[in-house]
N, C-alpha and C positions, 0 to 999 in steps of 0.2 A: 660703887657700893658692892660689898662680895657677896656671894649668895650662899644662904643660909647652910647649914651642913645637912637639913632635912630635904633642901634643894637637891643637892650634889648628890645623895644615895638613890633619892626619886630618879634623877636623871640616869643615873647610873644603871637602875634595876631598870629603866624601860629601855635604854640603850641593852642592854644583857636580852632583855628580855626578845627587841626586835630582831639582835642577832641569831638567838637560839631557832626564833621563829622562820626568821630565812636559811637556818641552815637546813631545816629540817623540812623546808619546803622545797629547798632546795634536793634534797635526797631524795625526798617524795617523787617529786619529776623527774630525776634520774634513775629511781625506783618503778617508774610508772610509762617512761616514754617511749620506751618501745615494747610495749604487753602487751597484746593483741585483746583485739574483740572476743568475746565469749558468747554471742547472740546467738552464733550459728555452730556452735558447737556440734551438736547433734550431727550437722550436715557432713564431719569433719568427714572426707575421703584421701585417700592416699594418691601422691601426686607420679612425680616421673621417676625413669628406671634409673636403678645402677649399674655400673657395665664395670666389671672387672677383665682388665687384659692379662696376657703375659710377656714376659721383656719382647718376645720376638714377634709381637702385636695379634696373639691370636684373641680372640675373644674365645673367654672362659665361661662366665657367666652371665647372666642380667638375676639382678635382686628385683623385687617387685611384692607387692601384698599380693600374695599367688591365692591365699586362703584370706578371705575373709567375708563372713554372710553372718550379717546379723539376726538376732533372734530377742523375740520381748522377754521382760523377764519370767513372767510367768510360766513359761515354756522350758526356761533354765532349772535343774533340778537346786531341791532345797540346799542337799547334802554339798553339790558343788556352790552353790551362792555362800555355806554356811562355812565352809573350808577355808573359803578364800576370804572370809572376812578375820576367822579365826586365825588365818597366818599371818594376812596382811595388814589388817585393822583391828583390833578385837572390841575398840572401842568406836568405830565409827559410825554407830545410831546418834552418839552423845555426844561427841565433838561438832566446834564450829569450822573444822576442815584443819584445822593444826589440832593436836593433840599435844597440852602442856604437860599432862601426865606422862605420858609416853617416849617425850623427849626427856625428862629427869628422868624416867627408867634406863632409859636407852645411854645418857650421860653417866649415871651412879655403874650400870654393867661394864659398859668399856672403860671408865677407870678402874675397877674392879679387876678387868682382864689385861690392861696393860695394852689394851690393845682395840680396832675398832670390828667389834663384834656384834652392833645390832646398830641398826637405823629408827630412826623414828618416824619417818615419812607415812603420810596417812593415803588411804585410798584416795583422796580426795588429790590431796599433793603428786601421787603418783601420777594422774589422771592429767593435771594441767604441765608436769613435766614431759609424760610421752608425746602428748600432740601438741606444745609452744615451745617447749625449751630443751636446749642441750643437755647434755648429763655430766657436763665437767663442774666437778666439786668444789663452788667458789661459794663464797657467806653473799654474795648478789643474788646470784642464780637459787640459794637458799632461801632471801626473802621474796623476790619473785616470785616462786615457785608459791609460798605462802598466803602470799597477797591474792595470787590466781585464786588458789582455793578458798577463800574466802569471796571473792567474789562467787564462782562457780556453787558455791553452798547458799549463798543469798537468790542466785536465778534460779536453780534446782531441787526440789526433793531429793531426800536421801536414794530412794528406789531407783528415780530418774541417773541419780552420778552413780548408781553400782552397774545399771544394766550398760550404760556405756562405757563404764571401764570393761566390763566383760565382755562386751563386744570388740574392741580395740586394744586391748593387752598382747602385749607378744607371748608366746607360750614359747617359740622354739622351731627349728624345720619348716619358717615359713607359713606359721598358723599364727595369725591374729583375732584374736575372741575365742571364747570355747565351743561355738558350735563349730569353727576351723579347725580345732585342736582334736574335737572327739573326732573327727573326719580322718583326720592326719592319723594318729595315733589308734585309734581303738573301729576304723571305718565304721561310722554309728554318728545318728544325732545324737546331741549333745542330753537330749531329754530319756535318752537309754541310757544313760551313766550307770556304774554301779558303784556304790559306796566308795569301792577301792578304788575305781578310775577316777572317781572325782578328787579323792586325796591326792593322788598321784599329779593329774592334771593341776591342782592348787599349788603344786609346791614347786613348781616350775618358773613363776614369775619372777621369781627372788633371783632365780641365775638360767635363764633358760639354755646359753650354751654349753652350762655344765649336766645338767637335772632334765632334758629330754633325755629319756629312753630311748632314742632313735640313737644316741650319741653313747651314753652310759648308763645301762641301764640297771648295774649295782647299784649306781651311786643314786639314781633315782629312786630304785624302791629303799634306799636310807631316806631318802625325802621326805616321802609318801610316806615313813613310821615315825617322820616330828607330825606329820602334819595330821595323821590318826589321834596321837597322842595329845597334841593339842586340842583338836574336836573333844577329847574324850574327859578332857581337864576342864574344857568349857562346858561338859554337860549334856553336850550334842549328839553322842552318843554312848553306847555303854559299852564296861570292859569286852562284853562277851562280843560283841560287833565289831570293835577295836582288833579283838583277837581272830576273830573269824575272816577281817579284811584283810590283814595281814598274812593271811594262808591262804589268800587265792591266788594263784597265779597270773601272772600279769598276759593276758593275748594281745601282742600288738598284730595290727591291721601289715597286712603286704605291701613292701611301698615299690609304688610306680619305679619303674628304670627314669635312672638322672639322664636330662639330658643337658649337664654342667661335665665340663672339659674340668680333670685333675680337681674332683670333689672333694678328696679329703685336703686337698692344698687350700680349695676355695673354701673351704668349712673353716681351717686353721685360720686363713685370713678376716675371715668374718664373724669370726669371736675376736680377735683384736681390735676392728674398726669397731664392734659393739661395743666394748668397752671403751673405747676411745671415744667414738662418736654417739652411740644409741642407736635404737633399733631405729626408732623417727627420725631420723637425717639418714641412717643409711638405706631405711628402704624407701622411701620417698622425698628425697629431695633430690636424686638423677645426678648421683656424684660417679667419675671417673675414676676409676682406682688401677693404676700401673703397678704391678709385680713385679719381681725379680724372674717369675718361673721361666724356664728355658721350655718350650713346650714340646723342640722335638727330641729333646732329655728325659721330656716327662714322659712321653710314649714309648721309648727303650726303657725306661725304668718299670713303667706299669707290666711290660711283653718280660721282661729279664724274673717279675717276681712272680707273674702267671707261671713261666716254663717252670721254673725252680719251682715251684708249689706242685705240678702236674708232676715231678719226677718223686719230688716226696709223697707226691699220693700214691704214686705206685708202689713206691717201697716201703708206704706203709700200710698198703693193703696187703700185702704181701705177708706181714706181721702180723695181721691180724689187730691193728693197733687204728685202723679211720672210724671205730665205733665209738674213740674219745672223742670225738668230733674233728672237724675240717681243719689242719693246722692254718697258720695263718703265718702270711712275713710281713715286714715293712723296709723301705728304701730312702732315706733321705741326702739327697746331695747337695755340696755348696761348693762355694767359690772359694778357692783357697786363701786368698788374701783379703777379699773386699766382703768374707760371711755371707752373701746372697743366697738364696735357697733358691737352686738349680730343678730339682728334682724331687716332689713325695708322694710317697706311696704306701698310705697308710694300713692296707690288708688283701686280702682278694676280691673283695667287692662293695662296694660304698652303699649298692643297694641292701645287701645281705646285712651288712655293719656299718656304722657309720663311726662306729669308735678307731679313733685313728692312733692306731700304733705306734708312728714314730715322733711321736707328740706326747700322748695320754700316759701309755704303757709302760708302767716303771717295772722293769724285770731284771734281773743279773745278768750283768754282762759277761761272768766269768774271766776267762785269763786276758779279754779284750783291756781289761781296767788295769793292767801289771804296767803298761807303757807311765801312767800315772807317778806309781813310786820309781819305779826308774827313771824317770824323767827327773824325781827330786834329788835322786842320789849323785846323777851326773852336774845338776845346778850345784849340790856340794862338793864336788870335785871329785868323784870317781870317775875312772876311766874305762873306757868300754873293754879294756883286757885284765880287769879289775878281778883278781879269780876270788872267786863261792864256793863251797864245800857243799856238796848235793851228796848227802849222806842222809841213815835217817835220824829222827830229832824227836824230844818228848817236851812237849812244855807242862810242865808243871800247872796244875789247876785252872787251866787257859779257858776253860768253856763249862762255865757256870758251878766252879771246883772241882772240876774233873781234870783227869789228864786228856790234852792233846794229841792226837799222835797222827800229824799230816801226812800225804802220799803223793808221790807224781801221781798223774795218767797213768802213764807206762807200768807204774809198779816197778821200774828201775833206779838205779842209782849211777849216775856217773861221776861222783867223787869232785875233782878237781874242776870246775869250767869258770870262762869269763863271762861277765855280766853279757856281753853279746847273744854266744850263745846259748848262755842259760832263757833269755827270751827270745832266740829264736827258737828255740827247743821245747818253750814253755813249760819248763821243767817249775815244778812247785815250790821244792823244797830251797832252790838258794832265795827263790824271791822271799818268799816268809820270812827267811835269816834277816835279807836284806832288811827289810820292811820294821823287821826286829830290830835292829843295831840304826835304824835310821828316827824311829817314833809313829806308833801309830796316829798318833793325835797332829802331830806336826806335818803328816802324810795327806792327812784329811783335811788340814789349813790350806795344805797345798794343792788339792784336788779342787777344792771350790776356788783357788786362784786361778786354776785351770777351766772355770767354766762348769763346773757341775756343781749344780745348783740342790740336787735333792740330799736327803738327809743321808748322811754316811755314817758306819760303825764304826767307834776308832778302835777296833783291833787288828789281830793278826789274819782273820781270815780274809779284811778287805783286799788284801790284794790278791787274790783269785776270783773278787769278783762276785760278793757274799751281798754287799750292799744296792740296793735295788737303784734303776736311774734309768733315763729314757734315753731312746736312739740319738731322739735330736741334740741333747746337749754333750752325749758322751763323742758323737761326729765331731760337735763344734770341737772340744776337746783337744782335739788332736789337730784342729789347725794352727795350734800352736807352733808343731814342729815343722809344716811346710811354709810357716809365715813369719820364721827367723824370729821363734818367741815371744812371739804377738799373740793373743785372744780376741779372736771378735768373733760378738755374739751376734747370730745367723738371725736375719731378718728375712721379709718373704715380700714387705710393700716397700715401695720405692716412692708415690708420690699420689696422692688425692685429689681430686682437683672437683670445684662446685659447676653449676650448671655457664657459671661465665668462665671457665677457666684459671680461679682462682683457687691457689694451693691451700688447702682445709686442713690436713695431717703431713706428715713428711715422717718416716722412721730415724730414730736418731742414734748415729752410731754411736756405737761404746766398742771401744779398744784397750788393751791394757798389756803393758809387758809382762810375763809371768815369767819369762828365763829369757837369758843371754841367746845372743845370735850364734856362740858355739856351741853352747849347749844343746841349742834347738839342731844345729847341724848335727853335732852325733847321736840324738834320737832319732834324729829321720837316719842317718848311717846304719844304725841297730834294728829299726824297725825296714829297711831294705834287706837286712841279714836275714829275718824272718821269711820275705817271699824267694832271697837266691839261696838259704843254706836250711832253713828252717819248715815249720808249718804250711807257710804261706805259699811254697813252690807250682803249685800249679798255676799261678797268676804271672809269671814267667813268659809264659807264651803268648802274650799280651805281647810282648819283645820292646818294654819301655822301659825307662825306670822309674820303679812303685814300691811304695810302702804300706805297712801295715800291720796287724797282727787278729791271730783268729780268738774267737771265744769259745769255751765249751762248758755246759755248769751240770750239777751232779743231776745222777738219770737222765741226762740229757734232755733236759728240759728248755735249756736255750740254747740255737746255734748263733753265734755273731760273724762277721769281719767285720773292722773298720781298716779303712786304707784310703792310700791319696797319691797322684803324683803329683809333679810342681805344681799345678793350675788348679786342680781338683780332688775333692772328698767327697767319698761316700760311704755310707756305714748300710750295714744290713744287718735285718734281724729274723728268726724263723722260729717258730714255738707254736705251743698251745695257748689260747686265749683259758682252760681251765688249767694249766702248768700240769698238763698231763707231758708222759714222754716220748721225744719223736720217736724212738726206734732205738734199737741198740747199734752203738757206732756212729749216732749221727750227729759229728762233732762240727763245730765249726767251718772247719775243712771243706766237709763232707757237704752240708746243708747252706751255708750263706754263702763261700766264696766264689759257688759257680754261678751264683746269682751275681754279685760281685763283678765277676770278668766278665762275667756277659754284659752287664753296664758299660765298666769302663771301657771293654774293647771296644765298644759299640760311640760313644762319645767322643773318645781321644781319635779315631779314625778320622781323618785326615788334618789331623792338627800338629802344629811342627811342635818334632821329637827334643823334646830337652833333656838334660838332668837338672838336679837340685843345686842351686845356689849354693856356693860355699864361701865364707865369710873370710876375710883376712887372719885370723886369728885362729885359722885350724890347720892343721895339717894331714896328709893323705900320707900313710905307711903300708906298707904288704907284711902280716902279723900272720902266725902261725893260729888259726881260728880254734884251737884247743886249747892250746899254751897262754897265748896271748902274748909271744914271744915276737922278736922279731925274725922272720920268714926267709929260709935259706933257699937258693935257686933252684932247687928241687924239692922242697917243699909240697907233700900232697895236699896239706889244710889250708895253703894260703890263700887270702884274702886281702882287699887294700880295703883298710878302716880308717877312721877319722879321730882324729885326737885334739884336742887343744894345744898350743904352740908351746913344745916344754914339757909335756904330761905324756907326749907319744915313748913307747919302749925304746931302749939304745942298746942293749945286748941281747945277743941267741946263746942258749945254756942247754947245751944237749943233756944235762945232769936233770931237766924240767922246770919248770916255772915261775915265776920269781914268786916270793911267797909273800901275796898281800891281800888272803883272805882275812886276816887277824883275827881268827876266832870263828869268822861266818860259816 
């Protein structure tokens, strides 16, 4: 006998029904089964060290909670309790530890922006992420995270969950809580705050390796004036307080001498594992972290940008110009093929600054960036005897409807010359042409194929070097041309490892061709023309073969070289941290490249003398270095350059040069 159909939908819906139920118990317990206890929260303390080495096994640092002293709340100032709810919770009196309003705010804005511009995480949430869970951004690790705080709001009062997030928060430099943080920062308990330190201190949470002051301390008090402005939205205080904290001057506290080997490299590296791992795995779960740093590279590089700094002080005491303040340089070196970060050196002193230059510091490179567009012109088949017209030139309405009217250095004109020497000579006016008859905008596709990542103008002035971008990626840059037109981007950790020896992170290579293996041969050929016929000649006495090119930007505001031989890159940079100017004459030349040799001569000493690779598909000619003719045997300009197989010159024309400016 069949069963009735009021049967079949009953069975049906409790079959449906037992399914849903097990799956949902089943999420439960995979939701549930590994979440820690919350009983002893309170108790939570920070466990074992981290030890960062470097490749040649020196130990650099130990991470560890160095700061941290708690304090009841009633002792914590209102202003800072009322900052940090105001930035980071505004509603967590009234929430039950998830905030559903907050999370629709937070979704409606970054659709809105196209983009991911605000979080919704509550203090509560924050709280059970720092001390149980990772910070890799999965929808598990999201309900987790939630479930935590909901429990954590069931055993706690609200008061009870704020004073321990304030006690346990990472601010930055190694201070967790705010009575660590006023210590670090403002040497003061936390109960001396003033209005403005406490803003300042508040808006740190959200990125601490960017927003200590210890590190950037522009970008900090932009912080400190959301997190005023917020206060003042909420009610908390008033315009005239809002505007009175904002014109106080920020006093930070004096910091202790580091006793951390290659600080600004360990700073660089510990903002990457932060974001990668969190503050809570990296300072307390006693992970091992191997680097790339080469550490006795790293001590001729720190000695190479002291002297070079000590000789420009002199010459610019001399000026009358050390009242703009202390110039500063930075050094970063890698591995020519495999991107590893050999060597950094991010100012003259880690204590004095901790803002690290060849990282942070986006400044003009100047004529260091022209290798860029020539490098494009050669991937489109010019030839290094490829002659420019260095004459002078008006562009028409070029800068913001105005007439143009560029200049070498020199103030001279030498008419006729080959792309060689026009950059070894770093003459202005052919690269513009160049740059002109090639596309700015297509220059600039090709620049961030190249590894430069920051934001570029697409005109005419970028190829002298108009567009702002940091040491480290304009270095990477150029390992294009000693890695047979390869890009790889420069890493500094090599491998993580947990307290059992089990690999946690690993850096992941990124490679990518940007130009042929000819091409990249007659850039490195052109930029060798720079140190034997060009700029770059005093690097010469190194007695190797090296490349490179210098940089110089207007008032001599920035000095650069970057340069490399087969194995190795290094880039240098010299300037003011306010873009005041070094000194009259103090050009690239002048100011980075003896920094420069002093490195490299100092590293490449006792390592076998090579030259550069050269690819099947090129050929070596002896060309008249003016003409770009081929070179009679008494020749005074001649030179043996590199050509592509087919593209090299075949006649000498005492009449002059073969005519293939077209117009440049």
């Amino acid at each position: 006998m069949s069963l009735s159909r009021r049967h079949i939908i009953y069975i049906v819906l409790v079959s449906g029904a037992a399914v849903i139920c097990g799956a949902l118990g089943g999420f439960f317990v995979a939701l549930t089964r590994d979440l820690p206890q919350i009983r002893s929260l309170g108790s939570f303390a920070p466990a074992a060290i981290t030890r960062i080495y470097s490749a040649d096994k020196v130990l650099l640092a130990e991470l560890f909670v160095q700061k941290r002293k708690p304090v009841p709340l009633r002792l914590i100032p209102d202003y800072l309790k009322q900052a940090i709810i105001a930035t980071e919770d505004n509603r967590f009196y009234e929430h039950p530890g998830v905030d559903p309003k907050g999370i629709l705010r937070a979704i409606i804005r970054n659709i809105q922006a196209r983009d991911y511009v605000e979080g919704a995480s509550t203090i509560t949430q924050q709280l059970a992420k720092t001390l149980f869970l990772t910070p890799r951004k999965t929808i598990m690790r999201k309900l987790k995270e939630a479930f935590l705080a909901f429990q954590i709001e069931r055993r706690y009062t609200k008061n009870e969950i704020l004073e321990l997030y304030l006690n346990v928060v990472y601010f930055g430099s190694g201070a967790y809580g705010v009575e660590a943080a006023a210590e670090i920062f403002f040497g003061k308990s936390s109960h001396e705050l003033t209005l403005a330190e406490c803003a300042l201190i508040a808006g740190m949470p959200k990125s601490p390796s960017r927003y200590s002051p210890l590190i950037n301390k522009s970008l900090a008090l932009k912080r400190q004036a959301v997190v005023l402005e917020q206060m003042s939205g909420n009610g908390i205080i008033t315009r005239k307080q809002l505007k009175a904290a904002k014109a106080l001057p920020v006093d930070l506290a004096d910091q202790k001498e580091s006793s951390i080997k290659a600080p600004y490299f360990v700073a660089y590296v510990v903002s990457i594992l932060d974001k990668a791992l969190g503050e809570a795995t990296l300072y307390r779960r006693g992970l091992t972290v191997y680097t790339t740093l080469n550490y006795a590279m790293q001590k001729t590089a720190e000695k190479a940008v002291m002297d070079g700094l000590e000789r420009l002080d002199r010459r610019m005491e001399s000026q009358g110009l050390l009242q703009e303040g202390p110039p500063q340089a930075a050094l970063v070196s890698l591995d020519a093929s495999r991107g590893t970060i050999l060597a950094m050196a991010g100012g003259r002193s880690y204590e004095q600054s901790r803002f690290n230059r060849a990282t942070m510091a986006r400044r003009q490179p100047g004529s260091a960036f022209k290798p860029m567009v020539y490098a494009l012109a050669v991937d489109q088949g010019f030839a290094q005897n490829h002659v420019l017209w260095d004459a002078p030139v008006v562009f028409k309405g070029a800068e913001d409807g105005q007439d143009w009217i560029p200049n070498n250095y020199s103030g001279e004109f030498k008419a006729e010359m080959t792309l060689r020497q026009a950059l070894a000579l770093s003459q202005n006016i052919p690269a513009i042409k160049l740059l002109n008859k090639l596309g700015p905008t297509r220059a600039v596709h090709f620049a961030h194929r190249m590894g430069i990542e920051s934001s570029l103008d697409p005109n005419l002035t970028m190829v002298l070097g108009t567009s702002e971008v940091t040491l480290l990626e304009l270095t990477a840059a150029y390992s294009v041309f000693p890695g047979g037109g390869l890009w790889t981007k420069p890493f500094g950790i090599l491998d993580v490892l947990d307290r059992q020896g089990k690999s946690v992170w690993r850096a992941k290579l990124q490679k990518r061709t940007v130009i042929s293996s000819e091409a990249a041969a007659i850039m490195t050929d052109m930029l060798k023309a720079v140190v034997m016929e060009g700029t770059g000649q005093e690097a010469m006495r190194i007695g190797r073969p090296l490349a490179g090119k210098t940089g110089t930007t207007d008032g001599y505001k920035d000095a650069s070289f970057i340069g490399f031989s087969p194995t190795i890159i290094a880039g240098v940079w010299v300037g003011l941290d306010n873009h005041g100017t070094l000194g009259d004459k103090e050009t690239g030349a002048r100011t980075a490249l003896p920094i420069w040799i002093h490195f490299m001569d100092q590293v490449l000493r006792g390592r076998l003398c090579q030259d550069f690779d050269q690819p099947e598909g090129v050929v070596q000619v002896r060309i008249d270095a003016s003409s770009g003719l081929l070179a009679s045997k008494d020749c005074p300009n001649a030179v043996t350059a590199v050509f592509k197989k087919g593209t090299e010159p075949k006649r000498r024309d005492r009449q002059g040069p073969e005519r293939q400016f077209g117009g440049l």
